[in-house]
C-alpha positions in Angstrom: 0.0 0.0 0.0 1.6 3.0 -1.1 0.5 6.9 0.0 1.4 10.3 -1.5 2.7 12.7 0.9 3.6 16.1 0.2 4.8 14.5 -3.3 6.2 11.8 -2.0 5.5 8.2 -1.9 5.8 6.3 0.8 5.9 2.8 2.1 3.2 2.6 4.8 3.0 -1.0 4.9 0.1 -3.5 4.9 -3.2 -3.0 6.2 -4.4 -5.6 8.5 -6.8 -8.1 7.4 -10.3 -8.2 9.9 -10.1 -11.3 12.1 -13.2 -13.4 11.2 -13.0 -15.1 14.7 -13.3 -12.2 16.3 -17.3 -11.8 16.6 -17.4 -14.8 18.2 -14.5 -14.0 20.9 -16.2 -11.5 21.7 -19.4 -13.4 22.1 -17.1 -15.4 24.4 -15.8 -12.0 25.9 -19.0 -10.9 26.6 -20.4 -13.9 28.6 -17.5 -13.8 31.2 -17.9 -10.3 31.8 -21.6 -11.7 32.7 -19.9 -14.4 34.7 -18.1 -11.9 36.4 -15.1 -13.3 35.5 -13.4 -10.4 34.3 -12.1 -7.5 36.2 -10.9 -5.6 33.2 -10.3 -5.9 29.4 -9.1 -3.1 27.2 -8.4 -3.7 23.2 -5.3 -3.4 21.7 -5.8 -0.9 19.0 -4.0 3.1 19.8 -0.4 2.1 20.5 -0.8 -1.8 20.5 -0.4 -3.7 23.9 2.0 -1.3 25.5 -0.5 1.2 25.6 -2.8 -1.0 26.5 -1.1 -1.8 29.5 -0.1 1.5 30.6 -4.1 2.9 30.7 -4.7 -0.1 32.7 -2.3 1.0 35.2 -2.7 4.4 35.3 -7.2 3.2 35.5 -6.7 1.2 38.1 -4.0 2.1 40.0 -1.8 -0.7 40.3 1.4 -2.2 38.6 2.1 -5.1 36.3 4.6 -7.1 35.7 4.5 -8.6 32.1 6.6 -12.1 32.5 6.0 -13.5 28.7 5.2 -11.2 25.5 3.3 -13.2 22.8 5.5 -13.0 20.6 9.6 -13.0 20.2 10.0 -9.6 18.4 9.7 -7.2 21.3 8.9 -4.6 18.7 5.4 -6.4 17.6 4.2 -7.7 20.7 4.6 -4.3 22.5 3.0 -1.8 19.5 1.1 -4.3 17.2 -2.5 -2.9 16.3 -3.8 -5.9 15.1 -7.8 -6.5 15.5 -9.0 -8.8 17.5 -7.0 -8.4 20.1 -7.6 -7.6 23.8 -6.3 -7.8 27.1 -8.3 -9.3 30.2 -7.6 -9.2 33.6 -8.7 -12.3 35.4 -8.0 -13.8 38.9 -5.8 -16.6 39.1 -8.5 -18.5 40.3 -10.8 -17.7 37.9 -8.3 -18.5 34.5 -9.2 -22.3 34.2 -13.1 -21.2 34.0 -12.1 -18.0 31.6 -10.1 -20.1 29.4 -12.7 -22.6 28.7 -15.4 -20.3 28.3 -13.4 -18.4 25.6 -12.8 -21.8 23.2 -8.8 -20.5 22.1 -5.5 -20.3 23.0 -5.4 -17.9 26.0 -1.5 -15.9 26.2 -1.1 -15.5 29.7 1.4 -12.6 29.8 1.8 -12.2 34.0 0.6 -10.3 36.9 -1.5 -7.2 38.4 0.4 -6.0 41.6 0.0 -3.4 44.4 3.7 -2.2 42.8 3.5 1.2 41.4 4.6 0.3 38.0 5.0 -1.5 35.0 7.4 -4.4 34.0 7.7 -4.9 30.7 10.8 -7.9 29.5 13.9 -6.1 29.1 12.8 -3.0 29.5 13.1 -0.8 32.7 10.6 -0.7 35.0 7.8 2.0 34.3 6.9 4.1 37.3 2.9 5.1 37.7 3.8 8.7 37.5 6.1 8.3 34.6 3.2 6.5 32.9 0.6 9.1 34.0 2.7 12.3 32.7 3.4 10.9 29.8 -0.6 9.7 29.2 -1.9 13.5 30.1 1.4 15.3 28.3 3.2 16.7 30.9 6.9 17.4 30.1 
């Protein structure tokens, strides 16, 4: 896919496909959330699931610390936009029941925790502040 610029062409890449399996995920999504077996889901579209993860934080108030990406390139897991996606905050106790009800492969990626910020795999921790100033724009 190719765009004009000012004049220029430019390379902007390939434009993701629409997941077909995603109406019924989130048909799936939806009856946990009745189940109450959610406590918080966001989508992984503005920024990928970086961004994703930093609202969460800043929304709830907690830390995270992010164990396993799903994927090896750093680069894609963290700022992918691809549909379909979400995240979903589930007790422990509660991931056996939420993984069945949602009939796929479910990434667990790590913890929610009373820290105040953000672990992402090789990268340095991510205070709530940090994350905060940066969300509103404060220099």
């Amino acid at each position: 896919h190719l765009d004009i610029v000012q004049g220029r062409s430019i390379n902007v890449g390939t434009v993701p496909s629409p997941d077909p399996d995603a109406p019924a995920r989130y048909r799936n999504l939806h009856r946990a959330i009745r189940s109450r077996l959610v406590q918080s889901c966001h989508d992984l579209s503005e920024g990928g699931l970086a961004v994703a993860l930093a609202e969460m934080c800043i929304g709830g108030r907690l830390g995270a610390t992010i164990e396993q990406l799903p994927h090896e390139d750093v680069i894609a897991s963290l700022f992918s936009e691809s549909t379909g996606r979400l995240v979903v905050e589930v007790k422990p106790s509660d991931l056996a029941e939420f993984t069945e009800m949602m009939h796929e492969r479910v990434h667990v990626l790590g913890k929610v925790t009373i820290d105040d910020h953000l672990q992402l795999p090789g990268i340095r921790p991510i205070g709530l502040e940090e994350l905060t100033d940066a969300f509103v724009g404060v220099p």
